[in-house]
N, C-alpha and C positions, 0 to 999 in steps of 0.2 A: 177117658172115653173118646171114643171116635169118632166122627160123624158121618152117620150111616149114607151117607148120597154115593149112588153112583149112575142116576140117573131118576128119571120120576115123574110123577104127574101135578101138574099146578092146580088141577081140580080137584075136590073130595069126591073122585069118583072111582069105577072097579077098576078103572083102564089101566091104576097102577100095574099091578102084576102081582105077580108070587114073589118077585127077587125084587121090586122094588117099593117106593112110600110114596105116599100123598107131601109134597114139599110144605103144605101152606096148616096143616094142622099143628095146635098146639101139643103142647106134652099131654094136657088132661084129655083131648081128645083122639083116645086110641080106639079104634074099629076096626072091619074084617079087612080092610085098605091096608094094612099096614100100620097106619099111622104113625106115629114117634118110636116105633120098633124098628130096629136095625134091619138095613135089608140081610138078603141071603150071605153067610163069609164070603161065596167064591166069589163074588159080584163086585168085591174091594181088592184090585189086582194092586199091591205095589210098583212101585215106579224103581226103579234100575239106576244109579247115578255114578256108574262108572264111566271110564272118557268115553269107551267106546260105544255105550250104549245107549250114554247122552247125543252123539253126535247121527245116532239115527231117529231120535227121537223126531218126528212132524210136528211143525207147528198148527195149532188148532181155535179155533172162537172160543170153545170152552175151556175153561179151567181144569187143569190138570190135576190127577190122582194124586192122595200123599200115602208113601207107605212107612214102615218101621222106621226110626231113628240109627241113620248108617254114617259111618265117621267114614270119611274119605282122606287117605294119604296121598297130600300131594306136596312135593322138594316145596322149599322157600327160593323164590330167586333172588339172586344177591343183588338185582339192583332197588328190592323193594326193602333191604333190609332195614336202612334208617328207622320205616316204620314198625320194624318188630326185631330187636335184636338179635333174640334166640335165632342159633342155627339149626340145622338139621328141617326134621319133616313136623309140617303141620295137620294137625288131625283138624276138621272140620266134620261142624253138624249138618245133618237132611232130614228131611223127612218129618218138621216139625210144625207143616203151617196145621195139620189137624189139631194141635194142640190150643192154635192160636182160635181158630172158627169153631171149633166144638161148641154144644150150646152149654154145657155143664159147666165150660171154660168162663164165658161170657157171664152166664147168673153168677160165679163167685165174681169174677171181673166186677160186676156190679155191686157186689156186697161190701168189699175194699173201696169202691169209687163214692161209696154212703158210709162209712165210718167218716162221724163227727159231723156230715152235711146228709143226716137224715132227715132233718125241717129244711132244708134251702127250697127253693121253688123250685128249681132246674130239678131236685133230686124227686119231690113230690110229686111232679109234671110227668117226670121219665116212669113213674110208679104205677101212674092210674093203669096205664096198657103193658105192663112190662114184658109180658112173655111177645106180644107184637112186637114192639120195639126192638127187642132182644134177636126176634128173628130177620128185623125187616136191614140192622147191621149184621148179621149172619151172611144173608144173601147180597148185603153190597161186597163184603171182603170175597164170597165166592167168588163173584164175579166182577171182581176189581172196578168198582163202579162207587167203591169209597173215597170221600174228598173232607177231611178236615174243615171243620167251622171256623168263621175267623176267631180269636185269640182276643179274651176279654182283657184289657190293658192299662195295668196303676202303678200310684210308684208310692213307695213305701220309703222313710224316713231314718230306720231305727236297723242295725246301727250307723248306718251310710246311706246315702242315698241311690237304689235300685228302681227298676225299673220291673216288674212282673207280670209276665205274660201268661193268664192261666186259662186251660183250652175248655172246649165246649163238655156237659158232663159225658153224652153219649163219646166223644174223644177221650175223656180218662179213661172208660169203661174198656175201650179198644189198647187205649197204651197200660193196662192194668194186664189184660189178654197175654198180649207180646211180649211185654216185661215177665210174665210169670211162666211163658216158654223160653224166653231165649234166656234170660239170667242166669239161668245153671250153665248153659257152654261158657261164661264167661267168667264165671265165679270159678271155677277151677283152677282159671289163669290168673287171676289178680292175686299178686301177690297180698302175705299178709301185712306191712307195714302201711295199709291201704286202709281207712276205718270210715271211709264217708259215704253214706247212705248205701251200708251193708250192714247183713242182719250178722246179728252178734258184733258188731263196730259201735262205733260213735263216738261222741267228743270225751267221753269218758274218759273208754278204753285207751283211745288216742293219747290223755294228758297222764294216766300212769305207765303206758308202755314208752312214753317218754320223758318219764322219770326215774324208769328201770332203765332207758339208754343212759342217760348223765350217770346213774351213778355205776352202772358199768363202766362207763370212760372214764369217771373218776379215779379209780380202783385202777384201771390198766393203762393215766398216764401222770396221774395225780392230779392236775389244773387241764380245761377243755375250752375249746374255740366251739363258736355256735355261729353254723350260715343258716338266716331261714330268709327262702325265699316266697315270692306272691308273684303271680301270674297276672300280668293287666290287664284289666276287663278280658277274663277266662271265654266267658257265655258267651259275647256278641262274637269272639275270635275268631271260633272255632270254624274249619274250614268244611264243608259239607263234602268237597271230593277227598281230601284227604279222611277223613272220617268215615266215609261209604268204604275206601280201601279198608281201610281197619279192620271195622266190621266182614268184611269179606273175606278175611284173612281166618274167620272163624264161624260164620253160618253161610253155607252154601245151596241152602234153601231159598229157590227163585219167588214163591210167592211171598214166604217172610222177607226176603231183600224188595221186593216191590214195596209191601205196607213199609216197612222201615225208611225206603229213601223217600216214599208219599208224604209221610210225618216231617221226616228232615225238611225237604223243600219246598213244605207248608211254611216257613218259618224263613224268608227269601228266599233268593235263588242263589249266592256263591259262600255267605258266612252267616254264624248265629245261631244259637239254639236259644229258645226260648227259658229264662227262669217262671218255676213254675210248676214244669210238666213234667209227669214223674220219667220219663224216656229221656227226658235230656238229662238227669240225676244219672242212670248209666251212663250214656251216650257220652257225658263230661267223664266219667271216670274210665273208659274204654280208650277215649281219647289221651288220658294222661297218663295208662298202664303201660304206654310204650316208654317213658320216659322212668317210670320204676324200674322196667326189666335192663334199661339201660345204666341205670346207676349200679344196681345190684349184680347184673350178670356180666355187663360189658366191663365197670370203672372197680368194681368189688368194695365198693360203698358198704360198710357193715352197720354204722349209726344212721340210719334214715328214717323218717316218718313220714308220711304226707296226709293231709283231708281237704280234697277234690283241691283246689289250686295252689295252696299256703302248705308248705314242705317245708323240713329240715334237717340239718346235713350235720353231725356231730366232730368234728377232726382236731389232731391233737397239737397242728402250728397253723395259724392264721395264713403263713403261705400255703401250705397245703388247700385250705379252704379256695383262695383267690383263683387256686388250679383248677378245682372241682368246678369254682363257680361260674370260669372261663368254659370251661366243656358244657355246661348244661346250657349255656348263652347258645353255642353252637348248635346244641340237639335242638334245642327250642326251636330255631331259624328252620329247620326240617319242618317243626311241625304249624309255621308261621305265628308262631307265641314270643311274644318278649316279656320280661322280669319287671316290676314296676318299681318305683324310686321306694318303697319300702324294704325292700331287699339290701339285706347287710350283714357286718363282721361284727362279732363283739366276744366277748371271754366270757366263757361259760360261766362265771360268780356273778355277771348281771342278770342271770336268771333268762327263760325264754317263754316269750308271750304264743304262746302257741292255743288253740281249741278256748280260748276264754279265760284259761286264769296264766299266771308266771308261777313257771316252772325250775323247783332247785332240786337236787341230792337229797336233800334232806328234808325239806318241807315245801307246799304248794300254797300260793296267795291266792285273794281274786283279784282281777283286773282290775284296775282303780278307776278309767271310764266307764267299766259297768255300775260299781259304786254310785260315782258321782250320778249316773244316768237316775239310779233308785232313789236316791235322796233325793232330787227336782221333783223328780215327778211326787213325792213324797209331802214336801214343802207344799206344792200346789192343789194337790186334793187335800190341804190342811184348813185349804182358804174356804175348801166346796163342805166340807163335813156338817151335816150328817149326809146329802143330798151323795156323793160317791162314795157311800162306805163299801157297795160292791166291789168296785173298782180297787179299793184298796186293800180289799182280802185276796184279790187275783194276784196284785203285787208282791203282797208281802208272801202268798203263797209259792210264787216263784222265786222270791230271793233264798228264801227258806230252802230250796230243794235246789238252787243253785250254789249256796254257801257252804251246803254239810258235805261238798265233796272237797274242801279245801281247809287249810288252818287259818282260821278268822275269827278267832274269839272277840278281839276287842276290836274288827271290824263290824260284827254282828252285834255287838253291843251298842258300838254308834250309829247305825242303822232303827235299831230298833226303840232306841231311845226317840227317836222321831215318829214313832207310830202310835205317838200320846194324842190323843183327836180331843176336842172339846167343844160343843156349841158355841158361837160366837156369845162376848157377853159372860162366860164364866173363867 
């Protein structure tokens, strides 16, 4: 749906007109004004974003028109190529900030931003007034008068120690908006050896499509070398101008590039993306697609996985890998990332810890620090029993549904043999 402005009245009075609306009424408040009815079609002129038609375009106070969704062919230049391998011409998206300020956009925006945080206070707060609320960030993105809240900030323990920066809720509402217009230009291009926070992806999908790589390498060289690399501290890295290019490299929509680099530069000013924020969930993997289309299309990499920083590279002599892992040291330096001391060689029969469990040809284990992690925590609500028996059906309900994707029988056996609880005294 579109959003009917092309001008209007901030009273509920007649002055709107016949072609245009009263800006300040709600949806349920429709009258002879117009009200939440679209104005007149001719009254929504598209905008033009060809060179030459941009270059006459005037600059204005108010915000500019958005019209139909037009891909723009414009050559790649070779000195920006580092950041995007592929040669030839790049298609780019326009014409999608309506998608972003719609208000139909916005209330789903909101409905996504309350799955699972429909009791929070922030989410019951934003509730009482919602269609207000709804519109009073409508008319700040119109009129680029939007400023991110500061970033509520904790560090979380399990499995390493992070730091998470989670934004205000009227902000997810807004990066929920943007994420559900621009993610199609982007999904196109990510290749599929890509499984991190994409829909039909995940650590799943991840751990048998690379158990189907091992045992195709099996078969095609009989014994396999395994590089799996990790990215050091990925999030805080990440470079904000290098990253704006990126992104530019594929929406050419000046108001969506406005709210997108607003959100980046909320978060400092030279590096960093917030953990947390579902924007920087793309914004990380947009950033590391350059480095897929590089193995695949530049080096012809044919065994690769990666999920968002933690990648792995399949090859059939340990020299081979040291070459591979030589070149990717180099692209990384392009994109101001280095490898962390976790990064290494080993033969494929030690199995690879990749997405949560070790990975073989022929069967899948679980992680044995996961393990160990369930059994403390297991031992210790043994001591609080009866007082956390919730707490221990949330446990056991996630080891459960994290175990039946792997072979652990008599893993799950010693697991569960600890989940004998007894009053003290018996």
């Amino acid at each position: 749906m579109r959003l009917p402005i092309c001008g209007g009245n901030w009273n509920n009075t007649s002055n709107a007109g016949l072609g245009y609306l009263n800006l300040n009424n709600l949806r349920s408040n429709v009258n002879n004004n117009i009200g939440s009815r679209a104005a007149l079609p001719g009254c929504q002129k598209p905008l033009h974003y060809g060179e030459e038609d941009r270059t006459r375009q005037k600059r204005s106070d108010t915000p500019p028109l958005w019209g139909n969704i037009n891909r723009v062919e414009r050559p790649v230049e070779e000195t920006r190529t580092p950041l995007n391998p592929q040669k030839g011409n790049v298609h780019t998206v326009n014409g999608i900030w309506g998608n972003v300020i719609d208000f139909e956009s916005l209330y789903k925006a909101f409905g996504k931003a309350s799955q699972r945080k429909r009791y929070t206070q922030s989410s019951m707060y934003f509730r009482q007034n919602l269609d207000e609320n709804l519109i009073q960030i409508q008319n700040e993105l119109i009129w680029r008068t939007y400023i991110p809240r500061p970033l509520r900030v904790f560090t979380i323990y399990e499995p390493k120690e992070r730091q998470i920066a989670a934004p205000d809720f009227r902000d997810r509402i807004v990066h929920h908006s943007l994420v559900a217009a621009i993610e199609p230009a982007f999904e196109h291009r990510f290749l599929s050896c890509s499984y991190a926070c994409r829909k039909g992806k995940g650590t799943h999908r991840a751990m048998v499509a690379t158990q189907k790589m091992t045992r195709r390498a099996k078969r095609a060289w009989g014994s396999y070398w395994v590089l799996k690399c990790d990215v050091k501290k990925y999030f805080p890295s990440i470079r904000h101008d290098l990253l704006k290019a990126v992104i530019r490299r594929t929406i050419y929509d000046r108001n969506v590039l406005w709210l997108i680099d607003t959100i980046i530069d909320s978060h400092g000013e030279e590096r960093g993306i917030p953990i947390g924020a579902l924007t920087s969930q793309l914004f990380a993997n947009i950033y590391l697609d350059q480095l897929d289309h590089y193995l695949k299309d530049n080096l012809g990499i044919k065994y690769y996985s990666r999920y968002m920083d933690d990648f792995i590279v399949l090859g059939k002599t340990k020299q081979e890998l040291m070459e591979v892992k030589g070149q990717i040291d180099e692209y990384l330096e392009l994109l101001d990332l280095h490898l962390n001391h976790r990064t290494g060689i080993w033969p494929g029969r030690h199995g690879i810890d990749f997405c949560g469990y070790r990975i073989w040809p022929t069967h899948i284990r679980p992680r044995k620090r996961t393990i160990r992690t369930i059994k403390r925590k297991l031992s210790v609500l043994r001591k609080r029993y009866p007082e956390g028996m919730q707490q221990i059906r949330k446990i056991l309900a996630s080891f459960m549904g994290y175990i039946k994707h792997c072979d652990a029988w008599r893993t799950t056996h010693s697991v569960l043999s600890r989940a004998v609880f007894s009053p003290k005294g018996e």
